[in-house]
C-alpha positions as CSV (number, residue, x, y, z in Angstrom):
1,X,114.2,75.9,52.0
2,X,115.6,75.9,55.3
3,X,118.1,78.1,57.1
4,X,121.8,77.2,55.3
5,X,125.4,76.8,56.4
6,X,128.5,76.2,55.1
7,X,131.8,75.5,57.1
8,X,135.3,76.9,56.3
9,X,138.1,75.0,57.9
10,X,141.6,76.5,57.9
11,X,144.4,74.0,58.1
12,X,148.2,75.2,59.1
13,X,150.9,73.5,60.7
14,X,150.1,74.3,64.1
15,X,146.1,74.6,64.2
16,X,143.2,74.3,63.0
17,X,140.4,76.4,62.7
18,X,136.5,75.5,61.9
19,X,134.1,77.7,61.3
20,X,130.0,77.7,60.7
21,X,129.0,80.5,58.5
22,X,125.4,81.7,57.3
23,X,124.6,82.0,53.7
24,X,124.8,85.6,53.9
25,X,127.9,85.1,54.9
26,X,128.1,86.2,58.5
27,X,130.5,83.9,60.7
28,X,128.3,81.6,63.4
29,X,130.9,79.9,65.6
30,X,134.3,78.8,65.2
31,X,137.3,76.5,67.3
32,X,140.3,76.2,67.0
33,X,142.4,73.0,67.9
34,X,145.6,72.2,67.3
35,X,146.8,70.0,64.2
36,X,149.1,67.6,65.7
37,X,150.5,67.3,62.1
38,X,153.2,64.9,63.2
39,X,151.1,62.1,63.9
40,X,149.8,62.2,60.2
41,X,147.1,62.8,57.8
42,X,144.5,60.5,58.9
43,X,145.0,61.6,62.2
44,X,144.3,65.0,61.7
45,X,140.9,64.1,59.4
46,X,139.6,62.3,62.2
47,X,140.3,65.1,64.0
48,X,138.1,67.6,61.5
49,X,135.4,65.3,61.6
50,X,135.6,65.6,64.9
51,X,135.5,69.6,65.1
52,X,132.9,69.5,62.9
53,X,130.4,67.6,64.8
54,X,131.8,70.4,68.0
55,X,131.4,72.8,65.8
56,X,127.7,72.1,65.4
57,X,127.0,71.0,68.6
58,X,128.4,74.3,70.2
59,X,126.2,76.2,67.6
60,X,122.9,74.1,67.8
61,X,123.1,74.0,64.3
62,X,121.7,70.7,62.4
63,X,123.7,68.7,60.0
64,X,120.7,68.9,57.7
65,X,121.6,72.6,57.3
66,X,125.2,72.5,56.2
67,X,125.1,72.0,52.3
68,X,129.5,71.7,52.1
69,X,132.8,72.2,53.3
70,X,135.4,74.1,52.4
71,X,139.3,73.8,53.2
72,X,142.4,76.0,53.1
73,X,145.5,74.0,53.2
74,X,148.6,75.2,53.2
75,X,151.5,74.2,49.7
76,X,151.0,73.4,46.1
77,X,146.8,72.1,46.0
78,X,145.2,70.9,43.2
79,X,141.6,72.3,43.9
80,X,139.8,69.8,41.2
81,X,141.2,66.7,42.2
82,X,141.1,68.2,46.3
83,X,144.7,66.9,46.3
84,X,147.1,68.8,48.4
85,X,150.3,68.4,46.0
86,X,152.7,69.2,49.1
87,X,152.6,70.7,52.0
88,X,155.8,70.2,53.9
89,X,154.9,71.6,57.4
90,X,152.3,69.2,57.4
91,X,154.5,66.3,55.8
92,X,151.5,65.6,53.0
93,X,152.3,64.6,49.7
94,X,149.5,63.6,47.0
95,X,147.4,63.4,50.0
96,X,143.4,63.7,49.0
97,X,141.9,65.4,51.6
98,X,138.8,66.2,50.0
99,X,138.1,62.3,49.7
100,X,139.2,62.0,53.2
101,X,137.6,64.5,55.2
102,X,133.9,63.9,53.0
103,X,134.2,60.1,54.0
104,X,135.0,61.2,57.7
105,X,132.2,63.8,58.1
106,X,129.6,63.2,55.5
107,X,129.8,66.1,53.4
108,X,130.7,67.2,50.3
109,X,134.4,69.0,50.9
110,X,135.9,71.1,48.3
111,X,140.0,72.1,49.3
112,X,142.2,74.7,47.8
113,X,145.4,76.9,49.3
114,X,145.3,78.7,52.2
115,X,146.5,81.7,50.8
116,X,144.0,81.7,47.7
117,X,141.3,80.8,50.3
118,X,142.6,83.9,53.0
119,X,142.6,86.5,49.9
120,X,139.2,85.5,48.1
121,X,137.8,85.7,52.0
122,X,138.7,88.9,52.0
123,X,137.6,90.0,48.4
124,X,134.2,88.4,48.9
125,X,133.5,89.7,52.7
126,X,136.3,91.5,53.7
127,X,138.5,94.6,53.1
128,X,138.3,93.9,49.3
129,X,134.8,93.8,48.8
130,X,133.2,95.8,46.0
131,X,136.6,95.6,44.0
132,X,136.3,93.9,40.8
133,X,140.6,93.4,40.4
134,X,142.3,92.3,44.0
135,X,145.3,91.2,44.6
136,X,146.4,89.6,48.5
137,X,149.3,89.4,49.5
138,X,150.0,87.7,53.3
139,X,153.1,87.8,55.2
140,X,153.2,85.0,57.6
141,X,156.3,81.9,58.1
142,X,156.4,83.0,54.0
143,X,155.4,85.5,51.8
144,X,152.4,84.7,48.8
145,X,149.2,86.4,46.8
146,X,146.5,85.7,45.3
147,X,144.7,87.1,42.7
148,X,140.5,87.6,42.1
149,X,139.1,89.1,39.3
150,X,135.3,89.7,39.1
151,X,134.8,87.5,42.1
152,X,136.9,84.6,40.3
153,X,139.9,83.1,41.5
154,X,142.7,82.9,39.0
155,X,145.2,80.1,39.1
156,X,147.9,80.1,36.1
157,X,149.4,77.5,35.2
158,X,149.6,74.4,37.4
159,X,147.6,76.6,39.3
160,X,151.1,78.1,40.5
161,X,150.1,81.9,40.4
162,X,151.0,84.0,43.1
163,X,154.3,82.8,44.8
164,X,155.2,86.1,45.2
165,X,158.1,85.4,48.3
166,X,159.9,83.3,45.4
167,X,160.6,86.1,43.5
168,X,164.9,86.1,43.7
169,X,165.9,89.8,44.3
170,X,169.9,91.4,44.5
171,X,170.8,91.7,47.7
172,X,169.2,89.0,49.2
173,X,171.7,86.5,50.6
174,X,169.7,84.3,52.2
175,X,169.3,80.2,51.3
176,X,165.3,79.7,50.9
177,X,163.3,76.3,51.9
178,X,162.3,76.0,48.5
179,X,165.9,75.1,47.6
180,X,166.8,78.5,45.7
181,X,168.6,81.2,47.0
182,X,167.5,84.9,47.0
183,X,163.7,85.0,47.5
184,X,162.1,87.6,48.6
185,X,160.4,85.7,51.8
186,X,163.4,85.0,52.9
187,X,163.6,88.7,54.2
188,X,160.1,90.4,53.8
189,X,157.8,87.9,56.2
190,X,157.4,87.5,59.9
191,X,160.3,84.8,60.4
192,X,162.3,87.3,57.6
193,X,162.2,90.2,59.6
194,X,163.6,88.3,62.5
195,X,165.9,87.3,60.8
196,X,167.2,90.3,59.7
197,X,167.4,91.6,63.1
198,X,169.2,88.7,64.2
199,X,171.8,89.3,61.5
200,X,172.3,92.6,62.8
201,X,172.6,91.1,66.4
202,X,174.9,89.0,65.4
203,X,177.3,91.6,63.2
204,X,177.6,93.3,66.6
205,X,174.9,96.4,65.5
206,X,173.5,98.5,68.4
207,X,170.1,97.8,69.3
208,X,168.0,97.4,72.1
209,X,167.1,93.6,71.2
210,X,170.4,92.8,72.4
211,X,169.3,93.9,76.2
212,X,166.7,91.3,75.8
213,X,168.1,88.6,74.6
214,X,171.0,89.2,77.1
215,X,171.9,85.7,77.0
216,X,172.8,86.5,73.2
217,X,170.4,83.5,71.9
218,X,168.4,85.0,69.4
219,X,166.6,81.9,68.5
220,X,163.3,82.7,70.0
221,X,163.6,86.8,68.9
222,X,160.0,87.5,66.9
223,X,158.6,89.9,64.7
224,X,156.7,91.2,67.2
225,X,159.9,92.2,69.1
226,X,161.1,93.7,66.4
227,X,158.2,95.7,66.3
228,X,158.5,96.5,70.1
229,X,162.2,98.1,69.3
230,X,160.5,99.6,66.6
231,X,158.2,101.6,68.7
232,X,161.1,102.4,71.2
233,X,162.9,104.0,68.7
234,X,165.9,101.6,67.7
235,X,167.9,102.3,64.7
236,X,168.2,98.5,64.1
237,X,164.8,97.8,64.1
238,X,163.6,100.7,62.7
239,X,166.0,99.8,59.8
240,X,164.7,96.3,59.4
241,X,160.9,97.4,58.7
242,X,162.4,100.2,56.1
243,X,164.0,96.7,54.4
244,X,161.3,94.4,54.3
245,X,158.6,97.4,53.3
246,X,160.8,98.5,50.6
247,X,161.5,95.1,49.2
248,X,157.6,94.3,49.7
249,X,157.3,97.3,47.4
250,X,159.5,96.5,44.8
251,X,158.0,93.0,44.2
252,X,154.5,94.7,44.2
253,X,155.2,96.6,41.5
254,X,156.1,94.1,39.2
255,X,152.8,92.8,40.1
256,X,150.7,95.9,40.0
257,X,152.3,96.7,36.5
258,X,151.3,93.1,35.4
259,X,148.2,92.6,36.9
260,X,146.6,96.3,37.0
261,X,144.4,95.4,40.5
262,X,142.0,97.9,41.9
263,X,143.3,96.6,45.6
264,X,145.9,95.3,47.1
265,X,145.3,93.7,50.1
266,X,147.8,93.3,52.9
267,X,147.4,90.0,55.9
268,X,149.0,87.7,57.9
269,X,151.1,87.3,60.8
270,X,154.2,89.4,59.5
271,X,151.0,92.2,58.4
272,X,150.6,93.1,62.5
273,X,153.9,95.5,61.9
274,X,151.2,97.3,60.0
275,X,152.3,100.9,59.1
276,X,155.7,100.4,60.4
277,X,156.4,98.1,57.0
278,X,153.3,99.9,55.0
279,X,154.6,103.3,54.5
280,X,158.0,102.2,53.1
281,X,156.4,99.5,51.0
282,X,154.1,102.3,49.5
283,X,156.6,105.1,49.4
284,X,158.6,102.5,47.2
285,X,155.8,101.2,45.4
286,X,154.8,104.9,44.6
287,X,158.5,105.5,42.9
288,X,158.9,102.8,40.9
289,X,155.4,101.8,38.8
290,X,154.1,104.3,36.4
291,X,151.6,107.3,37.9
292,X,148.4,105.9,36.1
293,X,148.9,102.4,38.0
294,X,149.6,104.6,41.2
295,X,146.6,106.8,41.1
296,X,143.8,104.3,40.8
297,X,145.4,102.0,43.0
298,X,143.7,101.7,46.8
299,X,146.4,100.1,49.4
300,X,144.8,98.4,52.5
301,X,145.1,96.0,56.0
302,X,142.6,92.8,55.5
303,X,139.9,93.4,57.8
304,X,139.5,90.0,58.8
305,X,143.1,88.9,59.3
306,X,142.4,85.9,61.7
307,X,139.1,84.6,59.8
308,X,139.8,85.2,56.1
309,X,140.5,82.0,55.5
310,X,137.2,80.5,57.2
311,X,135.3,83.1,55.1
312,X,136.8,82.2,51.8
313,X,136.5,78.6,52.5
314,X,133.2,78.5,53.1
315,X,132.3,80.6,50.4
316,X,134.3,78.8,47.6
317,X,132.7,75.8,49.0
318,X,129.3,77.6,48.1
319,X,130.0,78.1,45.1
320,X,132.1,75.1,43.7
321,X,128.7,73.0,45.2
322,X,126.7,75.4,43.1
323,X,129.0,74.8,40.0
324,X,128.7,71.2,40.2
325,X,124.9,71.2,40.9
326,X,124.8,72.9,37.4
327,X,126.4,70.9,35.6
């Protein structure tokens, strides 16, 4: 047998990203295009098809070689049907995008979450590799996890598991898209952390955000400038990442006490603040879960943050084609 591909194809509200990867698992080539999500789902499956067929071009690749693809969309997915559920930044609902994107490109697609796809990228290839228990968590527009356990995802229920930024915490007074009110990504994710510094704007609290945002519209204020205070030494910045790493650490140690992992893995937009939010997160998640959990417990950055979900993508598609070969 030939030389074999598979492609992983990351889906989000504002782009996406294709990529070829080897069956060892090193990645080829990848684009990125935009989604245009508004002008709906068939246009942007024409618009896979058509990054695949870039895609190989740009990597002189054959078609011959590529055996399937995979996809990470973002919302609720049902991964056996390759239904995405809902996904309301992309305005799908019951949309089959597995059906879709194989009739469009000729291949056999297999979809699941984003966020499932990001985290088994990086148990499988990335930071979490060699771990038998890992739990992902990525803090981007929201907060979720994922959980893999000897190399298999694991999916609860409705395959619901790991909406960790729904969690409903005291303290937390902000309204959440899902409709409830106190969740945790409402605060600890990259639009959260903005938010919190706007609040603090807005109260009237020192900081040196407010010199640039003179114009006192703090629409447009970012993580990232958060981050930048941060680094300058503001107290209302600086206060903001103690927050959202101490809340991070109380939710995680409801999960680590549940779920025992050997890892847990930290991405996403939001995960750039890096140790500003980490060593508050772990200094909290140190004091609150008991001391065996603690000691055995390894606490890291993913290693590919911004082609996790190409990785995992392509490698459940590997091996859901495998599965359904065997049977």
């Amino acid at each position: 047998m030939g030389t074999v591909h598979h492609i992983g194809i990351d889906i989000g509200g504002t782009n996406i990203v294709c990529g070829l990867v080897s069956e060892e698992g090193t990645l080829i080539h990848k684009i990125k295009w935009p989604t245009e999500a508004a002008q709906g789902g068939s246009h942007v499956f024409d618009r896979i098809a058509a990054m695949i067929d870039k895609l190989l071009t740009e990597a002189n690749v054959s078609r011959q070689s590529v055996q399937a693809v995979g996809i990470g969309t973002p919302g609720l997915v049902d991964p056996e049907r390759g239904v995405t559920e809902f996904a309301g930044n992309l305005r799908w609902t019951n949309v089959p995008v597995a059906d879709e994107v194989a009739r469009r490109s000729g291949f056999p697609v297999f979809i699941d979450n984003d966020v499932r796809m990001y985290v088994y990228g990086e148990a499988m290839r990335g930071a979490a590799r060699g771990f038998r228990h890992v739990l992902g968590v990525t803090l981007g527009t929201g907060l979720a996890a994922a959980i893999v356990n000897d190399g298999s995802l694991y999916y609860g229920g409705g395959n619901l598991a790991g909406e960790l930024g729904h969690i409903k915490l005291e303290g937390i007074p902000y309204e959440c898209g899902c409709g409830g009110f106190g969740c945790l990504e409402t605060m600890v994710s990259g639009s959260g952390i903005a938010r919190q510094a706007k609040a603090k704007l807005l109260a009237g609290e020192p900081s040196l955000l407010r010199d640039w945002f003179p114009d006192a519209s703090y629409d447009h204020l970012t993580a990232a400038d958060v981050s930048r205070a941060y680094d300058a030494g503001d107290p209302a910045a600086i206060a903001v990442m103690q927050t959202t790493g101490r809340l991070l650490g109380q939710a995680l140690s409801y999960a680590v006490t549940i779920l025992s992992p050997d890892v847990v893995v930290i991405g996403g937009g939001g995960a750039n603040a890096g140790e500003r939010i980490m060593a508050p997160m772990r200094e909290e998640l140190k004091r609150l879960v008991f001391v065996k959990y603690w000691e055995r417990l390894v606490i890291t950055a993913a290693e590919h943050n911004d082609d996790a979900g190409i990785f995992g993508s392509a490698w459940n598609a590997r091996q859901r084609l495998l599965r359904k070969e065997g049977n």
